[in-house]
N, C-alpha and C positions, 0 to 999 in steps of 0.2 A: 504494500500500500504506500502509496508516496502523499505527505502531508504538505497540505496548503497551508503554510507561516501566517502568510499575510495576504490582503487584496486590497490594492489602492485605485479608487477612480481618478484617472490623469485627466482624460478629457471627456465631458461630460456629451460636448456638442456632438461628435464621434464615436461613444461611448466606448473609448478606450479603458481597459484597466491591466493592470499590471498584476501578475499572481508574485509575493517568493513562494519557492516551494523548497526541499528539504533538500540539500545537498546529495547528489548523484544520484536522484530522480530526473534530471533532466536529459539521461539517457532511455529510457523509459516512457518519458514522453515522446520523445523525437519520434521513437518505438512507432509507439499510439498513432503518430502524425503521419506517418509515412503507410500504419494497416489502413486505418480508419477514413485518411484523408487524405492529401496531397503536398508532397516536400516541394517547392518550388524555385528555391534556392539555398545555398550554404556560402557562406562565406565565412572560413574558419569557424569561430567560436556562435556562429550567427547560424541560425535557420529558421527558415521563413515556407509559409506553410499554409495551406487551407485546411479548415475542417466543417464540411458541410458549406455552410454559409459564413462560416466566421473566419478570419483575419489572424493569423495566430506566430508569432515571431519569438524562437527560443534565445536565450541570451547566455551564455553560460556564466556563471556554473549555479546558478540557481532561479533566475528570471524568466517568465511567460506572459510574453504581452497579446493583449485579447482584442483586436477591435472587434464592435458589434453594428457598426451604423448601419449596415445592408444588414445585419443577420436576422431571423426570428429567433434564434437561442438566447438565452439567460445566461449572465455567467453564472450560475449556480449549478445551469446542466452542463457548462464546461470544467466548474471546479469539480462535479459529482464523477465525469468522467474522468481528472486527472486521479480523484481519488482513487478508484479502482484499480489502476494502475500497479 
């Protein structure tokens, strides 16, 4: 199970927010990103990403940035996914 730290709204108008999550879950994620959804770029410590409708950019070594502005998801059905994890 990989634990969500913290969740901060950066931008409201875009509904960006920012997960931490638990040091060396962000392999894990990427994991996730790459079954469930689509990798779309890497660059180095960066990967960037769709899932479903959402906007989803990993940052290592513990950061997951969410936009939602086009999504119908919640972040709560994206945190409930990293949680499974």
């Amino acid at each position: 199970m990989c634990l969500v730290k913290s969740r901060s709204l950066v931008c409201a108008s875009s509904k960006t927010y920012l997960l931490a999550v638990e040091e060396g879950c962000l392999g894990r994620v990427a994991e996730w990103l790459e079954r469930a959804g689509k990798v779309t770029a890497r660059y180095g410590p960066l990967v960037k990403g769709v899932y479903k409708d959402a906007i989803i950019t990993l940052l290592e070594p513990d950061k997951v940035q969410v936009i939602l502005q086009f999504s119908k998801l919640s972040i709560e059905e994206i945190e409930e996914e990293i949680k499974k994890l």
